[in-house]
Biopython code that builds the backbone (N, CA, C, O; Angstrom):
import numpy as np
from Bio.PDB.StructureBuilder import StructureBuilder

atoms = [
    (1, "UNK", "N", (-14.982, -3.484, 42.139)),
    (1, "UNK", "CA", (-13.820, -2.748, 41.683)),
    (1, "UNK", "C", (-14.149, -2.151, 40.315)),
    (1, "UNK", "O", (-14.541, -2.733, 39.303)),
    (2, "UNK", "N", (-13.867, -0.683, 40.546)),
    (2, "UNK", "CA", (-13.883, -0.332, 38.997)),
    (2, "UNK", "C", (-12.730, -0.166, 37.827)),
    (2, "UNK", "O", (-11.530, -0.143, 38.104)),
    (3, "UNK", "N", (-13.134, -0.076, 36.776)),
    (3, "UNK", "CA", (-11.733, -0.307, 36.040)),
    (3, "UNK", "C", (-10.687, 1.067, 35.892)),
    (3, "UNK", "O", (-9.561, 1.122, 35.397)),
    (4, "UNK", "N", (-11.411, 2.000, 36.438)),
    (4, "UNK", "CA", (-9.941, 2.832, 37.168)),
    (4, "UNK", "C", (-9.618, 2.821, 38.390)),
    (4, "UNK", "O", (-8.924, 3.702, 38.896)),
    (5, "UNK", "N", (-10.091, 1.795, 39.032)),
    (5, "UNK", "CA", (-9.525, 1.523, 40.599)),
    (5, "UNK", "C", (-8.539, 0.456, 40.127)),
    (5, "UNK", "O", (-7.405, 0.292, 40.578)),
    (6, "UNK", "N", (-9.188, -0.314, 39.060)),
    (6, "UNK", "CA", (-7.943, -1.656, 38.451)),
    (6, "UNK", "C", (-6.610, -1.129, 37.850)),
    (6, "UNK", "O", (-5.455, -1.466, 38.109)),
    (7, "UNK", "N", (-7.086, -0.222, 36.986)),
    (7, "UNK", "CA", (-6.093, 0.318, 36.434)),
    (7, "UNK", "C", (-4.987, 1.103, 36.941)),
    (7, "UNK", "O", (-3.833, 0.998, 36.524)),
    (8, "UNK", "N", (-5.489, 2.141, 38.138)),
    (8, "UNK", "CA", (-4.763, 2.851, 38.457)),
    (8, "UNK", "C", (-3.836, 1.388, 39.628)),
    (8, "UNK", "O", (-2.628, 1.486, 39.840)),
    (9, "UNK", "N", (-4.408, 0.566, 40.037)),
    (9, "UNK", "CA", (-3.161, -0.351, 41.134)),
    (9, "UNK", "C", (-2.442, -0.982, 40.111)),
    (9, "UNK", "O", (-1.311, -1.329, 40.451)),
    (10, "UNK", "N", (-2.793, -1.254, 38.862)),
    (10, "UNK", "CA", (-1.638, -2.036, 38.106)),
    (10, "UNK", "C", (-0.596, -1.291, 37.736)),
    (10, "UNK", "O", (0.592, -1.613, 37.751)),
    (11, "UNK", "N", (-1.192, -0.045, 37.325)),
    (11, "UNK", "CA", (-0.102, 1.206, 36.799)),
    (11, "UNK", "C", (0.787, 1.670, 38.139)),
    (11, "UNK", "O", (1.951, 2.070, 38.115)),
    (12, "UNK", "N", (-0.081, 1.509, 39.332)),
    (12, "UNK", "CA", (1.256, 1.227, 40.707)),
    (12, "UNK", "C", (1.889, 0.313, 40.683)),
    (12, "UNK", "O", (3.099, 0.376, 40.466)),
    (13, "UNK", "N", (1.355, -0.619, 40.865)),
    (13, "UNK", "CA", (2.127, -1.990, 41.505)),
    (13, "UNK", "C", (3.043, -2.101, 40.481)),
    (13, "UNK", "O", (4.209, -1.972, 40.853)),
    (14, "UNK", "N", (2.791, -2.398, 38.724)),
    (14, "UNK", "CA", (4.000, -2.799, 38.005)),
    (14, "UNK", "C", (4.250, -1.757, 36.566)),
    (14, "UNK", "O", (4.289, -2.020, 35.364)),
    (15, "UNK", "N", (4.369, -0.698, 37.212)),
    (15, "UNK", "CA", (4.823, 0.408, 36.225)),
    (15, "UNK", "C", (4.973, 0.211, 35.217)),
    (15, "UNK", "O", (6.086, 0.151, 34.694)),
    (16, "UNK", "N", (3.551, -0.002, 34.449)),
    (16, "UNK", "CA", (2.386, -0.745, 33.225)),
    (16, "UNK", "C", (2.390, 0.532, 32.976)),
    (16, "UNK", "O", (2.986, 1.333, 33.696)),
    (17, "UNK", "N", (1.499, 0.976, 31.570)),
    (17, "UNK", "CA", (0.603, 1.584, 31.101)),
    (17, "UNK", "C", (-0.531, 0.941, 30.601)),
    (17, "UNK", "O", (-0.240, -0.202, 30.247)),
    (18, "UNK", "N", (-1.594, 1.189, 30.446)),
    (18, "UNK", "CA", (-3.114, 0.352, 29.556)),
    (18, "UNK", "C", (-2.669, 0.177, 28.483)),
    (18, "UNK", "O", (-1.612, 0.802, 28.394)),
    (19, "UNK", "N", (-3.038, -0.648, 27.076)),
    (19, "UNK", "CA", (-3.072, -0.006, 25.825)),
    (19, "UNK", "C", (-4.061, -0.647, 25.366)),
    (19, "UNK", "O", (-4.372, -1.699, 25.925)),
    (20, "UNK", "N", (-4.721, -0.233, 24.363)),
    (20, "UNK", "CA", (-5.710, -0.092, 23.574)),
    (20, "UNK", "C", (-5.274, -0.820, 22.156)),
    (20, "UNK", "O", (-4.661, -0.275, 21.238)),
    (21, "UNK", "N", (-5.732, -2.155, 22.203)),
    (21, "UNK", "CA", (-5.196, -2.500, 21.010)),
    (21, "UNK", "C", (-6.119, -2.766, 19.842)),
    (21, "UNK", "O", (-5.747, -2.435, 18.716)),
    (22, "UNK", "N", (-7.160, -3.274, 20.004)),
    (22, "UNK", "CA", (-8.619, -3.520, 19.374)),
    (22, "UNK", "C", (-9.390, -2.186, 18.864)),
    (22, "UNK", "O", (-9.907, -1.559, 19.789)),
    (23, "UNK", "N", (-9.559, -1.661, 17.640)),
    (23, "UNK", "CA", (-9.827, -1.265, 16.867)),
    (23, "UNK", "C", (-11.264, -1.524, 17.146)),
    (23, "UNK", "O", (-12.059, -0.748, 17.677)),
    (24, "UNK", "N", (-11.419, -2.388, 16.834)),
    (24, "UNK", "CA", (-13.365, -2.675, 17.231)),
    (24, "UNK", "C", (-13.717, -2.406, 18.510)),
    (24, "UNK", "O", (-14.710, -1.695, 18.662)),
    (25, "UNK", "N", (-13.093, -2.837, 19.549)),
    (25, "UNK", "CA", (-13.055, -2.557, 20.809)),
    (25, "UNK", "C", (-12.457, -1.833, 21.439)),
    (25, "UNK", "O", (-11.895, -2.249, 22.452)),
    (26, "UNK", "N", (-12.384, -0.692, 21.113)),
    (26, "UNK", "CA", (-11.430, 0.808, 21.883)),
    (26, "UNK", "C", (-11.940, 0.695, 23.428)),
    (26, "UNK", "O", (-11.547, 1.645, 24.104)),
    (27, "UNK", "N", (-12.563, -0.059, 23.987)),
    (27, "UNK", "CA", (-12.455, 0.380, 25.214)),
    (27, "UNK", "C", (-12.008, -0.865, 25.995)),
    (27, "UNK", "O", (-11.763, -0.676, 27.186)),
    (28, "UNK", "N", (-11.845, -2.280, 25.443)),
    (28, "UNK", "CA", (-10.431, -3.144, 26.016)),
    (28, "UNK", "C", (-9.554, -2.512, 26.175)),
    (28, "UNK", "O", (-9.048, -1.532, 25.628)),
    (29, "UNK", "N", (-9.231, -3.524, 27.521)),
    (29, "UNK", "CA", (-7.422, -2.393, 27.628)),
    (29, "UNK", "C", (-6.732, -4.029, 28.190)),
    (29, "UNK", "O", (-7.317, -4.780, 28.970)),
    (30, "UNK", "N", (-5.615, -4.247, 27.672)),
    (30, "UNK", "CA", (-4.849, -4.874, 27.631)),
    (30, "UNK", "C", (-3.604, -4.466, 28.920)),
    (30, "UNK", "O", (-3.524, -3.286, 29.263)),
    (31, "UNK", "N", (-2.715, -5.473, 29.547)),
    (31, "UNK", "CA", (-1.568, -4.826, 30.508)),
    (31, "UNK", "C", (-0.562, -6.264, 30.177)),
    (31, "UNK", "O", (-0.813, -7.467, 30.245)),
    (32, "UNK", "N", (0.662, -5.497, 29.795)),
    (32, "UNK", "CA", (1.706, -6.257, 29.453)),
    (32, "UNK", "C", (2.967, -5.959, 30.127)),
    (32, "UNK", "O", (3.295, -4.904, 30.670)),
    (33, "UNK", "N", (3.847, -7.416, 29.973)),
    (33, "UNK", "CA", (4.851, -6.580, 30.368)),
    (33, "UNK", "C", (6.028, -5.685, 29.651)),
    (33, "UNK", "O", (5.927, -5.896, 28.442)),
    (34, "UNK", "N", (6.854, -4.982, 29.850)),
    (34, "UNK", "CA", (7.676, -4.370, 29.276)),
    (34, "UNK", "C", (8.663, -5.138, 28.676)),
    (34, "UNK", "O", (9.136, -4.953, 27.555)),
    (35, "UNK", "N", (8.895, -5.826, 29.304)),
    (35, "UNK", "CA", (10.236, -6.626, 28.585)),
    (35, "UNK", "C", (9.997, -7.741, 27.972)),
    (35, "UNK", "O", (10.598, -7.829, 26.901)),
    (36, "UNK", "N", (9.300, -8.690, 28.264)),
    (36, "UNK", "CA", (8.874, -9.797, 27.044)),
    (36, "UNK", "C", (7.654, -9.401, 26.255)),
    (36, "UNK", "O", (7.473, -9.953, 25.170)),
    (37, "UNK", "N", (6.718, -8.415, 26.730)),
    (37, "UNK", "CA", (5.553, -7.626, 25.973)),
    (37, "UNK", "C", (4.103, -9.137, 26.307)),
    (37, "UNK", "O", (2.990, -9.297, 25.805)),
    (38, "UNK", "N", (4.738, -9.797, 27.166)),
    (38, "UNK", "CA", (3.213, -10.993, 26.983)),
    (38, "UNK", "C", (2.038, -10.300, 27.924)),
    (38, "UNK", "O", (2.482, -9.626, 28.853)),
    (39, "UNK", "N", (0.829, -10.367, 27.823)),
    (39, "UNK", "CA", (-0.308, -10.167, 28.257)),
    (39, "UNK", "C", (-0.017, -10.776, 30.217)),
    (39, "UNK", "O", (0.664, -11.651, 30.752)),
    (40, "UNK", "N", (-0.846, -9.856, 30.630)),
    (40, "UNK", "CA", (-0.674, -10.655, 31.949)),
    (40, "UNK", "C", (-2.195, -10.137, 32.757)),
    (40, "UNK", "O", (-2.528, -10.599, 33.848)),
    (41, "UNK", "N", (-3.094, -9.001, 31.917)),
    (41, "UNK", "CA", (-4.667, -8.874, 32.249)),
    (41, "UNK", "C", (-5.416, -8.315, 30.688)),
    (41, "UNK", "O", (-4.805, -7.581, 29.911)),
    (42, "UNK", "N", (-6.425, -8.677, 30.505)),
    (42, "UNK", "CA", (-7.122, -7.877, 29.844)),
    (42, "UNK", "C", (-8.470, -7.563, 30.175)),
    (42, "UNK", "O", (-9.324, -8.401, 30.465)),
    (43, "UNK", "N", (-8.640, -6.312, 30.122)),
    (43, "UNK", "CA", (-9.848, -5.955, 30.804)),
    (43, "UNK", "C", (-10.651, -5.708, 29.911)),
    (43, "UNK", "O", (-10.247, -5.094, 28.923)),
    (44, "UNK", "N", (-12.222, -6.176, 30.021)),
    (44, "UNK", "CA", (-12.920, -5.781, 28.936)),
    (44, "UNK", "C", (-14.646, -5.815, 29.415)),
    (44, "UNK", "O", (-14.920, -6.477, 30.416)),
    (45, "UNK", "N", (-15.688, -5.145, 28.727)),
    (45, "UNK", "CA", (-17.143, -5.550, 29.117)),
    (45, "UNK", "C", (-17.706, -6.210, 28.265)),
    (45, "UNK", "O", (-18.094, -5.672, 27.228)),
    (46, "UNK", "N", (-17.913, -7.766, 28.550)),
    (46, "UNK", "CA", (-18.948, -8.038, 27.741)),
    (46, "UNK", "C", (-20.069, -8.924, 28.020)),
    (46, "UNK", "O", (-20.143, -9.266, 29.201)),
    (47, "UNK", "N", (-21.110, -9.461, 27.102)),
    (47, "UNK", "CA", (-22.258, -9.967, 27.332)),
    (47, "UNK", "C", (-22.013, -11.067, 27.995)),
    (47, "UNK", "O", (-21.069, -11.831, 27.794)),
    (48, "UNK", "N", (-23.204, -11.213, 29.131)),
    (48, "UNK", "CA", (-23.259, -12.419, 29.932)),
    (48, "UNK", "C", (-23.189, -13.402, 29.668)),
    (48, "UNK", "O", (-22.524, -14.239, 30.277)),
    (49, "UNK", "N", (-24.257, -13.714, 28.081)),
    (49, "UNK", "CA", (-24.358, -14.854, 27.632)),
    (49, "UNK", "C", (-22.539, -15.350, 26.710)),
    (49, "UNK", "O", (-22.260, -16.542, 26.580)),
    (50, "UNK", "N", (-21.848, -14.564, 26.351)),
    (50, "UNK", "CA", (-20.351, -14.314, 26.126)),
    (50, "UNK", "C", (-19.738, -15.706, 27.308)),
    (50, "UNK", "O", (-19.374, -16.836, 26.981)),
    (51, "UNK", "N", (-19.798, -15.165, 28.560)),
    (51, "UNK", "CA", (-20.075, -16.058, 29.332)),
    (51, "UNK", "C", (-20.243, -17.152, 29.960)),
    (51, "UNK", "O", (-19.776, -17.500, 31.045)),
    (52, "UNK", "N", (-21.002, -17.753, 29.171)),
    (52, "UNK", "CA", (-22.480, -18.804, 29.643)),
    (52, "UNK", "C", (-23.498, -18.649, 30.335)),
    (52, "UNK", "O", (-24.271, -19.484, 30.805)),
    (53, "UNK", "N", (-23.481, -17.188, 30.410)),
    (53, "UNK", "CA", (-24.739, -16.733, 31.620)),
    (53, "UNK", "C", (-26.245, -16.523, 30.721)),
    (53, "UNK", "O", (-26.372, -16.094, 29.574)),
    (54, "UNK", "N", (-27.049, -16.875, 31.448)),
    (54, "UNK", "CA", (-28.164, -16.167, 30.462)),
    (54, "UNK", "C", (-28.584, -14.913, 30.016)),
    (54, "UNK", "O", (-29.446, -14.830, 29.141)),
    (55, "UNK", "N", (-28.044, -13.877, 30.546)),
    (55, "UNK", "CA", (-28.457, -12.689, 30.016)),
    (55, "UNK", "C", (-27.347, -12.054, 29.604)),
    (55, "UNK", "O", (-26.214, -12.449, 29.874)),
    (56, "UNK", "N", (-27.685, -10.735, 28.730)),
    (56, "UNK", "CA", (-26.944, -10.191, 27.582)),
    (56, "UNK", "C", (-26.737, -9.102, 27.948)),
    (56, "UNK", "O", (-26.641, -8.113, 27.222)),
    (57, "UNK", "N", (-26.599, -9.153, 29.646)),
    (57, "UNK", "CA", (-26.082, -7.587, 30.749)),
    (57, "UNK", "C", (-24.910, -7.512, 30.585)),
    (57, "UNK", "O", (-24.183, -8.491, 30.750)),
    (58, "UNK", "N", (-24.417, -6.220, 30.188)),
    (58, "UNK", "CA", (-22.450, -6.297, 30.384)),
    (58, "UNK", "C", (-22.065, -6.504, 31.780)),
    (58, "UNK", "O", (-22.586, -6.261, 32.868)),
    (59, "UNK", "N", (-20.724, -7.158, 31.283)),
    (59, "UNK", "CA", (-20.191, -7.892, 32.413)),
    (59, "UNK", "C", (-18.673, -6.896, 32.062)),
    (59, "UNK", "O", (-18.109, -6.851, 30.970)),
    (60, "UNK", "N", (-18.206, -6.076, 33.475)),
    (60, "UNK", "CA", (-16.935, -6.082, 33.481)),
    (60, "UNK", "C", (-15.962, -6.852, 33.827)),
    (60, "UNK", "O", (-15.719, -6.927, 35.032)),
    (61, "UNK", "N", (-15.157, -7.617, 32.890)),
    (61, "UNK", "CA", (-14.603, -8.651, 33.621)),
    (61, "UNK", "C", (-12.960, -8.154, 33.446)),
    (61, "UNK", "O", (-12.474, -7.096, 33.048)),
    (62, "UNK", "N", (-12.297, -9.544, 33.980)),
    (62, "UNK", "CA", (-10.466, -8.942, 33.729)),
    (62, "UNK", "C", (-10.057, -10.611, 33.255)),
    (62, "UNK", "O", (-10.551, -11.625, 33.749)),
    (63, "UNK", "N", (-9.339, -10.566, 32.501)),
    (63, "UNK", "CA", (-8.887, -12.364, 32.118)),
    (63, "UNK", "C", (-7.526, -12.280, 32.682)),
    (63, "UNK", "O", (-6.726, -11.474, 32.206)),
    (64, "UNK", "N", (-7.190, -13.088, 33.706)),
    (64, "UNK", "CA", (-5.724, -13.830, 33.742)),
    (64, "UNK", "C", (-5.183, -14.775, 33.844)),
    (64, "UNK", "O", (-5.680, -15.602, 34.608)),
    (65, "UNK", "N", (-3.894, -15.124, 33.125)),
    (65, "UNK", "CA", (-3.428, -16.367, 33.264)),
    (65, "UNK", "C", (-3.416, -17.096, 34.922)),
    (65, "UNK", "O", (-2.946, -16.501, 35.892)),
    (66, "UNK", "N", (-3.940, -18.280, 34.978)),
    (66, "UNK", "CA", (-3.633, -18.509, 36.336)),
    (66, "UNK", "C", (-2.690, -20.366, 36.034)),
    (66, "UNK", "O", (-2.426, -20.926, 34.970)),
    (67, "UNK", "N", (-2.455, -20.771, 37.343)),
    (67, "UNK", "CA", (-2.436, -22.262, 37.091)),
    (67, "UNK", "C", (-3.118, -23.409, 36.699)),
    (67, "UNK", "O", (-4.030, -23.670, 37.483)),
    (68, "UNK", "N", (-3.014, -24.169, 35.798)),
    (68, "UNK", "CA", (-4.716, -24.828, 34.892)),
    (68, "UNK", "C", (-5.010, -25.535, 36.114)),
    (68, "UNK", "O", (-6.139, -26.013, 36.003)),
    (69, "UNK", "N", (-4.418, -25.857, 37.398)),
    (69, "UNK", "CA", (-5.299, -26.671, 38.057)),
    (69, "UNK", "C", (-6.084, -26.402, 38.716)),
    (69, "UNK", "O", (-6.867, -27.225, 39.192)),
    (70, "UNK", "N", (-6.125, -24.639, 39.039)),
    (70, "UNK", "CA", (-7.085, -24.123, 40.114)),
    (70, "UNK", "C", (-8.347, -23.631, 38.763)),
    (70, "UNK", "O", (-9.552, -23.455, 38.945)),
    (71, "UNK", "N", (-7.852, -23.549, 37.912)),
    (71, "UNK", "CA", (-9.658, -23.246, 36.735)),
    (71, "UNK", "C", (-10.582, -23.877, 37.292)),
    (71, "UNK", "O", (-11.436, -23.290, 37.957)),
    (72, "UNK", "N", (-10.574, -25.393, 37.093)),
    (72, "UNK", "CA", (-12.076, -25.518, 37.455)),
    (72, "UNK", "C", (-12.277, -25.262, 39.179)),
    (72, "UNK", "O", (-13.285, -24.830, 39.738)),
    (73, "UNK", "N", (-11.445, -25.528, 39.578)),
    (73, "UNK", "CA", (-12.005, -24.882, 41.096)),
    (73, "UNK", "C", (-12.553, -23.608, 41.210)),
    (73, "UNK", "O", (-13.236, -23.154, 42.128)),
    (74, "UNK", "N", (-12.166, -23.058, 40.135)),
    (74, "UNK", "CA", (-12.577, -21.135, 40.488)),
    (74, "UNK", "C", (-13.658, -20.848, 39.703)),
    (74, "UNK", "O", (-14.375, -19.876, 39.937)),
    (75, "UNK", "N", (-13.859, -21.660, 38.722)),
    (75, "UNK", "CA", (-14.990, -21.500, 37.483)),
    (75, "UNK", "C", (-16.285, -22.409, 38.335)),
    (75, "UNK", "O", (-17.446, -22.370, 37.929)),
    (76, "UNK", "N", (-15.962, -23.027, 39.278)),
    (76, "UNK", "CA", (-17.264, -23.379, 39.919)),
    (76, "UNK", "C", (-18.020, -22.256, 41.263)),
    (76, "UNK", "O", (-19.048, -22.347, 41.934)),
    (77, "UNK", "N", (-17.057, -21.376, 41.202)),
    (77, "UNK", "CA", (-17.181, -20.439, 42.405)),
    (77, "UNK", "C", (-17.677, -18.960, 41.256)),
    (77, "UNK", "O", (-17.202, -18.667, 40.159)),
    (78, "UNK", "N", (-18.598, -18.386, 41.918)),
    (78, "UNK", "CA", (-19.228, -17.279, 41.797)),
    (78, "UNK", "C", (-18.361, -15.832, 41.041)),
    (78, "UNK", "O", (-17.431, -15.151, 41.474)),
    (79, "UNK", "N", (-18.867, -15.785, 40.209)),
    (79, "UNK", "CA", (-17.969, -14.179, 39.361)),
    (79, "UNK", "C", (-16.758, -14.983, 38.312)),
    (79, "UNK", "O", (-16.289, -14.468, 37.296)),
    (80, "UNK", "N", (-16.442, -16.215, 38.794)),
    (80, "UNK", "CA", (-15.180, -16.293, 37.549)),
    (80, "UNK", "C", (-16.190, -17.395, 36.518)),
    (80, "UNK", "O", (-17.272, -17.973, 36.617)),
    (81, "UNK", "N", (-15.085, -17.256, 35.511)),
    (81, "UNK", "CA", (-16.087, -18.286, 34.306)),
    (81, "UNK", "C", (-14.830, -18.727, 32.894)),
    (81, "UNK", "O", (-14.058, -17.931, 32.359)),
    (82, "UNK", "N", (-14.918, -19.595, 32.712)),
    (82, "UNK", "CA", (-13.665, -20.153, 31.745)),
    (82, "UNK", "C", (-13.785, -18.621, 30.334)),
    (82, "UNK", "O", (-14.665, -18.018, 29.720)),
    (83, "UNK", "N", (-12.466, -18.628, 30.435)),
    (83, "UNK", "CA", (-11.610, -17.347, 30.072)),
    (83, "UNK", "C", (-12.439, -16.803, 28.494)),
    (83, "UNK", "O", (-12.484, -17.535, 27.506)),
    (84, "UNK", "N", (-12.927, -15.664, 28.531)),
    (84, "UNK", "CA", (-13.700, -15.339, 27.106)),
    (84, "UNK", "C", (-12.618, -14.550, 26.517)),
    (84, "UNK", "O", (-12.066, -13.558, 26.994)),
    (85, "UNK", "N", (-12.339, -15.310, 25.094)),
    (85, "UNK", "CA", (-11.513, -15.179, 24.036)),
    (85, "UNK", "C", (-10.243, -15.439, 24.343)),
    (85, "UNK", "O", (-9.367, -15.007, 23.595)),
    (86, "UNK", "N", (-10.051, -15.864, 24.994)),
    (86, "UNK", "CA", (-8.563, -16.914, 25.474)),
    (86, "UNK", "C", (-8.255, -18.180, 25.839)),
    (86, "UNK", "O", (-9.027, -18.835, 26.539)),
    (87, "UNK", "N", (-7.151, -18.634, 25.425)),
    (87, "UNK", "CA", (-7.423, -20.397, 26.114)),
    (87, "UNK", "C", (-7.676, -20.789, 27.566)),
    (87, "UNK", "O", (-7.058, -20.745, 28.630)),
    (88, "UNK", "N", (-8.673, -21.128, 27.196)),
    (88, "UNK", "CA", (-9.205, -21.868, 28.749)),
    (88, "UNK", "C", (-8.498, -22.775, 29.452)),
    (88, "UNK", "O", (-8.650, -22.985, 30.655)),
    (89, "UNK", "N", (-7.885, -23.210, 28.887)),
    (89, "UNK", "CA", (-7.101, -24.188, 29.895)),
    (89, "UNK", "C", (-6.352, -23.604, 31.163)),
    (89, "UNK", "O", (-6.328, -23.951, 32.343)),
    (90, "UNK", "N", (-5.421, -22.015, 30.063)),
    (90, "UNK", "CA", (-4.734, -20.966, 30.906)),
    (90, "UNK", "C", (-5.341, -19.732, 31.411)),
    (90, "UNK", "O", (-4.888, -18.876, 32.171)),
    (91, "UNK", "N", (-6.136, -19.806, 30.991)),
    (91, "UNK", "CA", (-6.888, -18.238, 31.667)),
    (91, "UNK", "C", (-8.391, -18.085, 31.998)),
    (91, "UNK", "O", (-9.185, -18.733, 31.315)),
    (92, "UNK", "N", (-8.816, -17.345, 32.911)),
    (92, "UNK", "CA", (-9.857, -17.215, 33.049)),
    (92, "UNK", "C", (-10.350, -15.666, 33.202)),
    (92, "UNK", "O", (-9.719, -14.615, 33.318)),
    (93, "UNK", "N", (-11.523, -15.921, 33.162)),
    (93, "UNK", "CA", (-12.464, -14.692, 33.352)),
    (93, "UNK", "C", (-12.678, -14.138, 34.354)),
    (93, "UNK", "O", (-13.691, -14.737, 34.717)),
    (94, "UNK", "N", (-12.383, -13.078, 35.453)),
    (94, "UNK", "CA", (-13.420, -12.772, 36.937)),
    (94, "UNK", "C", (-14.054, -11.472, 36.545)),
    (94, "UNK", "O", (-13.408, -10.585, 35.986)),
    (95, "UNK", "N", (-15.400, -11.361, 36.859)),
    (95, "UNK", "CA", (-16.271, -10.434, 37.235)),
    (95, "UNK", "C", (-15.771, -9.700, 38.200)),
    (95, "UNK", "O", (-15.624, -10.073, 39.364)),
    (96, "UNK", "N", (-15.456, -8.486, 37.691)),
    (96, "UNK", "CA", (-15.312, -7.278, 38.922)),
    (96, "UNK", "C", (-16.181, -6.602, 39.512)),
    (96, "UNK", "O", (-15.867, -5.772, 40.364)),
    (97, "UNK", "N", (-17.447, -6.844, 39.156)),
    (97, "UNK", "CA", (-18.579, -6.965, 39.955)),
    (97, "UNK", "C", (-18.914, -7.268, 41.358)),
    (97, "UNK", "O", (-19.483, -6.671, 42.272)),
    (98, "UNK", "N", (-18.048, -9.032, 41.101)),
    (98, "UNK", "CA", (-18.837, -9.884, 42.180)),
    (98, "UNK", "C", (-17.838, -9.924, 42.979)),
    (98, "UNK", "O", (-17.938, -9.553, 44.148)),
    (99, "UNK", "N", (-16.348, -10.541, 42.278)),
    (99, "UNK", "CA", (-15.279, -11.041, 43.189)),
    (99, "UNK", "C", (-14.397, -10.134, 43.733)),
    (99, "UNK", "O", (-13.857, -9.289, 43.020)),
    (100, "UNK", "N", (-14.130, -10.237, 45.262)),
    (100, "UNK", "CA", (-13.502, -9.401, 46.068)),
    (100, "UNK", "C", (-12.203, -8.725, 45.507)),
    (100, "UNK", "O", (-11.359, -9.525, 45.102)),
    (101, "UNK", "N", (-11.932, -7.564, 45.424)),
    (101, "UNK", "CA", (-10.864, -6.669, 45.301)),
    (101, "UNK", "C", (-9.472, -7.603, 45.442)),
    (101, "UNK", "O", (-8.739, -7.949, 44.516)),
    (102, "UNK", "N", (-9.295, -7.964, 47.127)),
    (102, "UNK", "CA", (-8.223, -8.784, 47.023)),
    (102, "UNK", "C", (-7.857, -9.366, 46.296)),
    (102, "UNK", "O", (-6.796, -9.095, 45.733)),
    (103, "UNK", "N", (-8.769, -10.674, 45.931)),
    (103, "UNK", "CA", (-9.078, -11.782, 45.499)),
    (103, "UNK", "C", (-8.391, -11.467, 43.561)),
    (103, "UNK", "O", (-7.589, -12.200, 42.981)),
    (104, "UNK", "N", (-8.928, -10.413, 43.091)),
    (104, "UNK", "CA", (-8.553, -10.082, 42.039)),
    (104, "UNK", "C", (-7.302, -9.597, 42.024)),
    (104, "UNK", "O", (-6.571, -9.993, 41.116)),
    (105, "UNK", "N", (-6.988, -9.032, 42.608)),
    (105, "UNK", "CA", (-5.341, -8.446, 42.846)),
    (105, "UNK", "C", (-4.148, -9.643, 42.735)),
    (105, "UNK", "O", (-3.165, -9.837, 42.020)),
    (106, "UNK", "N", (-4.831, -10.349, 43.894)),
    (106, "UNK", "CA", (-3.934, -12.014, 44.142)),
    (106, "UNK", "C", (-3.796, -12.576, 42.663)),
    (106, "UNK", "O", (-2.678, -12.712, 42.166)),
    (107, "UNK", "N", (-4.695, -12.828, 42.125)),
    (107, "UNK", "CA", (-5.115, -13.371, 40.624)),
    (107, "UNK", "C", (-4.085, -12.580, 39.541)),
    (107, "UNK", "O", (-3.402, -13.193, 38.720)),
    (108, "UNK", "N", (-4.092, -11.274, 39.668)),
    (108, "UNK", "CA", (-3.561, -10.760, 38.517)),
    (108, "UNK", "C", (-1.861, -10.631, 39.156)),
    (108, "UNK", "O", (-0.985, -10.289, 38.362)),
    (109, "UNK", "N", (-1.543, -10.893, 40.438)),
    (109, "UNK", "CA", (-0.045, -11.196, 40.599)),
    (109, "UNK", "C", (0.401, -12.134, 40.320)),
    (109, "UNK", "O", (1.589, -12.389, 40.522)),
    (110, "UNK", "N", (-0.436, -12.933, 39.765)),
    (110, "UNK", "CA", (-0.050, -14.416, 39.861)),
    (110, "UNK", "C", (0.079, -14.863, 38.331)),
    (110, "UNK", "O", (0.766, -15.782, 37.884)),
    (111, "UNK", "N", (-0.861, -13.871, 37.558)),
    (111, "UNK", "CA", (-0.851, -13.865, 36.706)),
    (111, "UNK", "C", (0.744, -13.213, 35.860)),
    (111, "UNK", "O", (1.444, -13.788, 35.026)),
    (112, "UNK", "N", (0.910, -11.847, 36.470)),
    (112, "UNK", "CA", (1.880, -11.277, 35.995)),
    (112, "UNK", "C", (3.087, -12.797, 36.203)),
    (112, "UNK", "O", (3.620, -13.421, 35.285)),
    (113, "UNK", "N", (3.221, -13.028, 37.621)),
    (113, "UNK", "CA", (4.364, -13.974, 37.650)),
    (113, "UNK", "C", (4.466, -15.022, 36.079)),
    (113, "UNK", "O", (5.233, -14.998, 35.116)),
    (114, "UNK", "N", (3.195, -15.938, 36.474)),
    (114, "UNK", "CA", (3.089, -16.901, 35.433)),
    (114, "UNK", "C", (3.686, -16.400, 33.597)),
    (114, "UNK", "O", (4.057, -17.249, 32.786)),
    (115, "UNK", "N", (3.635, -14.703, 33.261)),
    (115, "UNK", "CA", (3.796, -14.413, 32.323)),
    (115, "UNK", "C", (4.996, -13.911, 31.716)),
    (115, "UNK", "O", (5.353, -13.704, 30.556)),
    (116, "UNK", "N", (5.660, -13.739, 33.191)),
    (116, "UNK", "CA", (6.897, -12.806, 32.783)),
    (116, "UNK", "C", (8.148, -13.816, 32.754)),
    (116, "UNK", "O", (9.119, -13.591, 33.476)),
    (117, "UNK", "N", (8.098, -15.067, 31.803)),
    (117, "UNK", "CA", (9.468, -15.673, 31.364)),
    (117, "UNK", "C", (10.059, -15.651, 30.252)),
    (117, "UNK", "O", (11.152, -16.203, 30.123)),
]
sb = StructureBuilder()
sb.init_structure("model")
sb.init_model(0)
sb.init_chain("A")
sb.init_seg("    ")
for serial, (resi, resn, name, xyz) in enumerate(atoms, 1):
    if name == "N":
        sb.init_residue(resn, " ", resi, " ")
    sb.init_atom(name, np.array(xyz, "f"), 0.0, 1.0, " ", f" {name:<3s}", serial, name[0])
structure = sb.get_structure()
């Protein structure tokens, strides 16, 4: 998935806009909601080793809140990895690389739910 295939279904599904909040990082894009304003994806590229991976290849990934009990189940499975620059307990990392379209979609609805109280 690319990040205007991501972008453009979030800007469908929950009549989002991107924003750009990082100054250092103009090309993070953040998706919130409108009415409480909390985070519910952030999309961003960065180094593998960022990660825990060994190499220093960009990684497009997306972070969302999920339920802390499925983390380590998903952080042992291929493309996701405990959440870079967010609390790990609540969020994680997936590679849009590796992990299936669906699979990411499911994740970031679940995410929106978990965020919007």
């Amino acid at each position: 998935m690319t990040i205007d295939e991501l972008t453009q279904s979030l800007v469908d599904t929950y009549q989002v806009q991107p924003e750009q909040l990082f100054k250092k990082h103009p090309d993070y894009v953040i998706f919130r909601h409108q009415r409480n304003r909390k985070w519910f994806a952030l999309v961003m590229e960065v180094a593998g080793d960022k990660l825990g991976r060994p190499s220093h290849e960009l990684k497009l990934i997306v972070n969302v809140k999920i339920d802390p009990t499925e983390i380590e189940i998903l952080t042992q499975g291929v493309g996701f990895y405990p959440a870079y620059h967010m609390n790990k307990q609540h969020w994680v990392s997936i590679d849009l690389a590796v992990v299936e379209s669906t699979t990411v979609l499911d994740l970031i609805a679940q995410s929106f739910s978990l965020t919007n109280v």
